[in-house]
N, C-alpha and C positions, 0 to 999 in steps of 0.2 A: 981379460980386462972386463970392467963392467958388471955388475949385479946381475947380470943373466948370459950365461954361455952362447956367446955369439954364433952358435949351431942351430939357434931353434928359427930364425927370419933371417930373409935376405939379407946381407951389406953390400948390396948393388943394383941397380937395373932402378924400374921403375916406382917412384912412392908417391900413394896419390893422397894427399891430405881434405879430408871432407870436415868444413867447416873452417870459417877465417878467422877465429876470434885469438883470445893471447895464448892458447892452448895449440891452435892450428898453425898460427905464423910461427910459432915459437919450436915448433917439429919444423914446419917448412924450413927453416935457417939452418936446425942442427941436420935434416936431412942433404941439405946443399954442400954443405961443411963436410960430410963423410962421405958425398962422391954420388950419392942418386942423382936420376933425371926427375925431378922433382913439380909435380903438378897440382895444384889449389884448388878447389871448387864450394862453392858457400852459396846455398839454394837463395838465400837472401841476402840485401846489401851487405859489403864487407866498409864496416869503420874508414873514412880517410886515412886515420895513420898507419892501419895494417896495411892498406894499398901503397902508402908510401915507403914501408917497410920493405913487400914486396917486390915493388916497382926498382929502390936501392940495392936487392941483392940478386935482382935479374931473375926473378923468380915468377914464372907463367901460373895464371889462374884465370877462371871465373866466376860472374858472380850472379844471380837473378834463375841457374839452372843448375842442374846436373847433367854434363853430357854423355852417355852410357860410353857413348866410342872412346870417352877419352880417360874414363875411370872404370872399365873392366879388362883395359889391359896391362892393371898394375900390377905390381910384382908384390906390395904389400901395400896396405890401407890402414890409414890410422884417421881415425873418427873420434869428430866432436862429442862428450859427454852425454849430449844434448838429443843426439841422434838414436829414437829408441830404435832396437833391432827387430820392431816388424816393420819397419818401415822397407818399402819394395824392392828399394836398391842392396839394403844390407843381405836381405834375404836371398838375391842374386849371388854378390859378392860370396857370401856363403858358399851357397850352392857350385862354386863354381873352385871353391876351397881356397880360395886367396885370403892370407892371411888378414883378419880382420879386428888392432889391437886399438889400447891407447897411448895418447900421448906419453903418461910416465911409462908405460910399459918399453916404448919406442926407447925412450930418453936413457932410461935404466941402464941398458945397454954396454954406453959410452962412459958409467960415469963410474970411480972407485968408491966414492964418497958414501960414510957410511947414510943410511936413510929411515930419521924417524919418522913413522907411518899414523899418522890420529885418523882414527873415523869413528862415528856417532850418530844419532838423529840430532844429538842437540850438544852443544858446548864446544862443538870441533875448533872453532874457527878463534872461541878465547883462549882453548887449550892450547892450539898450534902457536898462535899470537903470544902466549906466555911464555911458552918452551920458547921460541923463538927469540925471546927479549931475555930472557933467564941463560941462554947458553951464551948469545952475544954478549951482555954482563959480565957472563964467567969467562971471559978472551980465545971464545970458538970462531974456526973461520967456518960461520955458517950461512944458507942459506935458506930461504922462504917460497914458498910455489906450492903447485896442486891447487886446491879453488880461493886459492889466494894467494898476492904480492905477483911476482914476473913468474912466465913462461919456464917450469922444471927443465923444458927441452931449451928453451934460449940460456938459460943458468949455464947448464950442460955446453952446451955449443960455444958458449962466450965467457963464461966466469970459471974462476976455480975455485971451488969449497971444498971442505974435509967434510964436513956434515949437513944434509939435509932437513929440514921440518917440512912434512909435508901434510896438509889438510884434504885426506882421500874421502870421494863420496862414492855412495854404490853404484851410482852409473859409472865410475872411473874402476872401479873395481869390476865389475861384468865385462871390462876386456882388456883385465890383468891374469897373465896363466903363469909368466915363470919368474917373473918379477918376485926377489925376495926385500922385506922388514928386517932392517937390524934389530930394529922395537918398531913394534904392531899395539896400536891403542885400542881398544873397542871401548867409547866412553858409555854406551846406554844405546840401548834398541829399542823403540816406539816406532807405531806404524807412522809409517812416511813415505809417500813418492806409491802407493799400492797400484795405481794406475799401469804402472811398469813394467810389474809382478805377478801380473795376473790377478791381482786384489789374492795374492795369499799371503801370509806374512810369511810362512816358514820361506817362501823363495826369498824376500826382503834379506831375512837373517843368514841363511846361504851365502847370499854375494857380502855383508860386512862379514861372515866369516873367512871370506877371500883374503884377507890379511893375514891370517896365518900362514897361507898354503907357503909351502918352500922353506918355511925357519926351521933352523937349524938348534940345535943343543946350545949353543951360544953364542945366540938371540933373546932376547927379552919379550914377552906378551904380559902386558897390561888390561887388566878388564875390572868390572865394578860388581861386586859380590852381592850388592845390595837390590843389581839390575836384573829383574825376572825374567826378560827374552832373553837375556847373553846365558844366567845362572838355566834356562832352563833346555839351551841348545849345545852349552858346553861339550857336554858328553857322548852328541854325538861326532864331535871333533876330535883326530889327532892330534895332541899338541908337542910338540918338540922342543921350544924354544923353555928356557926359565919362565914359571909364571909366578906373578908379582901382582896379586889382588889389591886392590882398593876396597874399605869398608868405612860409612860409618855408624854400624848397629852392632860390630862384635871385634875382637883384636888377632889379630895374622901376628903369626912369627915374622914373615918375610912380605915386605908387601910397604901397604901404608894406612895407617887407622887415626879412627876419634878414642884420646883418653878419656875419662871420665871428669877431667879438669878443662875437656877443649881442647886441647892441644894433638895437631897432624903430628903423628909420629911414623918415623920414614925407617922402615930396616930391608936393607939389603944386603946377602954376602958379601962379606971381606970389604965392606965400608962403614964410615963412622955414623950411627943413627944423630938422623936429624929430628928438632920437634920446634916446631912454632902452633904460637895460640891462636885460633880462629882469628881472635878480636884484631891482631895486628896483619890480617891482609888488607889488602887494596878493594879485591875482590869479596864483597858480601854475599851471604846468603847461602842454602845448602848446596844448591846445583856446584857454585864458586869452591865451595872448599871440595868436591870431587876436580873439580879442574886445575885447580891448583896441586890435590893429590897427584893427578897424573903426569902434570908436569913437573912436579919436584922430586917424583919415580926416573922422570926422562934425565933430567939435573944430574941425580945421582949414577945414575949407571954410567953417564958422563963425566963421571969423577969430579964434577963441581963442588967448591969449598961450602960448607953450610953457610958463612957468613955473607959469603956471596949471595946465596940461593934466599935467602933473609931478606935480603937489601931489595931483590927482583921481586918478589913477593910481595913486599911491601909498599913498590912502587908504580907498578903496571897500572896503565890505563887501558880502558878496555877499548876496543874496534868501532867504530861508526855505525853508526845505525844497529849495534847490539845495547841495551839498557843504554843510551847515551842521552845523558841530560842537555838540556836544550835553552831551557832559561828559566826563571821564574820569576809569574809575572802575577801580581798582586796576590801574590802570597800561593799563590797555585804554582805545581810542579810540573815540568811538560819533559816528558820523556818521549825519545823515539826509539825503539825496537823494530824498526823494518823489518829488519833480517829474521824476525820468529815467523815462518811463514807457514810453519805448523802446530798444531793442536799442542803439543808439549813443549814447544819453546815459551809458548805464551804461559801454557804452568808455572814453568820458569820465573817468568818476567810477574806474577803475580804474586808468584810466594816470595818474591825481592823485596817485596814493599809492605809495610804496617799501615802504610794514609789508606782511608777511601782512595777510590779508583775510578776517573770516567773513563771510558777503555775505548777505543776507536779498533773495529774490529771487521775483517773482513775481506774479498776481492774475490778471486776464483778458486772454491770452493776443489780440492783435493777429493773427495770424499771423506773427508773431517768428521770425527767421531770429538764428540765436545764433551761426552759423558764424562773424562775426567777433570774437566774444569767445573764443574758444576757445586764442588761444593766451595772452592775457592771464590769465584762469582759470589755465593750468596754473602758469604762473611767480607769479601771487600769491596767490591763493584758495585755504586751506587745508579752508574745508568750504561747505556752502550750507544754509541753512534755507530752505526753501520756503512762502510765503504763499500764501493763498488756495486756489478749490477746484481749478485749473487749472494741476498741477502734473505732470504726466505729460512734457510736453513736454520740461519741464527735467530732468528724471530722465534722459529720454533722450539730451538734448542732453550734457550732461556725466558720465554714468556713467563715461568711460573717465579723463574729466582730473582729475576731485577724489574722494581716500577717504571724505569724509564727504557725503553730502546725505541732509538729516534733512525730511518733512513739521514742519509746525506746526496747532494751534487757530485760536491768535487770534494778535494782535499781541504779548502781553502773554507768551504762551507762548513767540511765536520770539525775543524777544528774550533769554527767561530762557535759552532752549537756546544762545545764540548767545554768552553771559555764561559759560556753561560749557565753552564749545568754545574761548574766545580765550584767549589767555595775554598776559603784562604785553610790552606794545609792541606788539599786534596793533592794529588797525583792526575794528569791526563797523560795517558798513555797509549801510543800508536805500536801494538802489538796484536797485527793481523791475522794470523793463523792460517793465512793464504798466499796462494801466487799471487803476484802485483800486473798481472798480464793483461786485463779488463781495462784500467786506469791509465798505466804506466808502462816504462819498456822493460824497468826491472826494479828491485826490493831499494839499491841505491836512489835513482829517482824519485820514488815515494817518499822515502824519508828527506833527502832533499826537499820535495814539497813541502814536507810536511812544517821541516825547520823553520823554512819560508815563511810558511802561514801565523807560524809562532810568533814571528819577529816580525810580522806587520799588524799585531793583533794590538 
């Protein structure tokens, strides 16, 4: 049973779950459910309704510590995304060879259902959010998880689905070993999270090529021909599964392309080629027509009807706090992009828009290389208001391409500066390039503020 031969971890004795968030309860349930002695621990506060979560399934934890006696005599360990591995205790656990995975790896286990797999630095979460709305459309009994919607392990433990979507990131993937992709997406690799990594990229690209590991001849791998870290690490990967490129600079027999009229053209073996025109997605812009490539890649190999896949396509609305419009208020456009909380989402969210731009940008600074926004800045970005305490960087980074960049307080202040700086047909836009960790408790929050500030302006 299950996506991973029930030979390689325990299915018994003690499992200790590190971290309480919807990832940690959501193993703690399905581990209770298959007969472990099952124990929580979450170095900082755990949410009210996880604790009430746990408290209704009689499920023991702590919270405020880790306590060595009662988490290194488990039998396996499945840890928070969150949790990097130098951290002291993982290095123990290590060291001591207790198994140490993740949640989907954990959940994989138990489940038949096939599982599509997206990961990326940047587009995961519309792609996922597409394929997700586009297979439900087409009458899938699907479900949604990984760093978005319910817990893959509560899904698992409590729902029944024939297919998964799931939005994997590389820390979820760094302790993923036998976990297989029925389809594996690699949307694009930009430095992200290098902190992690040891500041190399080639490790970064290592762990999103973790998606492959395990696929099979018939499996599907999905990737972006156009993409220079994925086109230039390919090679040294075994690939097993079908590969089905995305392009929009040249034409694939098999795969998905731009004609020279616009139009996504979709060919896959032994199905009917699909083609829709740019102009009639939901989704604008170039980043959008790869995402929409991907997911009408996922559609197809899912035997979805084109006219289906048409109607999803043309209807989706995007995620909160990704490009989401917010109001417009004397003729100025305010957009909130939370969720670009790196250097290339904000690319993104720049090359979306044809208005001038006052840009609200900033917070805890990654090690962010801005060199590639630099020319976008000059041609649309009329000023920049600076968030958060970590704002030196961006002073320096664009002193010479924009005449205005203004510090801010709070949220409530850059917006008002940023209300003052636009004029009727401009764009303000809250796409930070950063962690929201300084300010805020996460990228949600922020943009919540931010919405706030909008609507009392």
């Amino acid at each position: 049973m299950g996506n991973i031969a029930n030979t390689y971890y325990p299915q018994s004795g003690r499992l200790v779950v590190l971290g309480a968030g919807e990832s940690g309860v959501g193993t703690a349930i399905l581990g209770k459910d298959k007969g472990f002695d099952v124990f929580v621990s979450d170095l900082g506060t755990i949410a009210d309704n996880y604790k009430k979560s746990l408290d209704e399934e009689g499920i023991a934890y702590e919270s405020g510590q880790h306590t060595e006696d009662l988490i290194l005599n488990a039998d396996i360990i499945v840890k928070s995304p969150g949790i990097p591995e130098k951290a002291p205790l993982i290095k123990k656990l290590r060291s001591l060879n207790i198994p140490v995975i993740s949640e989907i790896e954990f959940a994989a286990q138990y489940t038949d259902a096939k599982l599509i797999c997206i990961t990326g630095s940047n587009g995961k979460t519309t792609t996922t959010m597409l394929t997700y709305y586009m297979l439900k459309n087409g009458g899938l009994n699907v479900g949604l998880a990984g760093n978005v919607g319910k817990s893959f392990a509560l899904q698992v433990a409590r729902e029944n689905y024939d297919v998964y979507v799931l939005e994997i990131s590389s820390f979820m993937l760094d302790d993923m070993y036998h976990f297989r992709a029925d389809v594996a997406v690699i949307l694009n690799i930009t430095p992200d999270h290098l902190d992690r990594y040891d500041y190399k990229m080639e490790n970064y690209v290592n762990s999103k090529f973790r998606m492959i590991q395990n696929q099979r001849s018939e499996d599907y791998f999905i990737y972006c021909l156009d993409d220079e870290e994925t086109m230039k690490a390919l090679p040294r990967f075994e690939v097993k599964a079908q590969q089905l490129p995305m392009t929009q600079d040249s034409k694939v027999e098999y795969g998905a392309y731009l004609d020279e009229n616009k139009n996504i053209k979709i060919n896959i073996p032994n199905r009917d080629e699909f083609e829709m025109n740019i102009e009639e997605l939901s989704l604008q812009g170039r980043h959008n027509v790869y995402n929409n490539m991907a997911s009408g890649l996922i559609a197809k190999v899912q035997e979805l009807r084109n006219q289906s896949m048409k109607e999803s396509m043309g209807s989706y609305v995007n995620v909160e706090h990704r490009l989401e419009h917010v109001a417009i208020i004397g003729g100025v456009n305010y957009v909130n992009d939370s969720k670009a909380t790196n250097v290339n989402s904000v690319w993104y969210a720049l090359e979306s828009f044809s208005t001038k731009i006052v840009l609200l940008l900033g917070g805890v600074d990654k090690g962010n290389d801005y060199e590639m926004l630099r020319d976008l800045v000059r041609q649309k970005v009329k000023a920049i208001v600076c968030l958060g305490k970590d704002t030196a960087r961006i002073h320096e980074a664009f002193e010479d391409d924009v005449e205005i960049i203004v510090n801010s307080s709070s949220m409530e202040d850059a917006v008002n500066i940023a209300s003052h700086l636009a004029e009727k047909g401009d764009t303000v836009l809250l796409s930070p390039a950063c962690a929201s960790f300084d300010w805020f408790k996460n990228y949600e929050e922020r943009g919540n503020k931010f919405k706030e500030a909008v609507m009392a302006l």
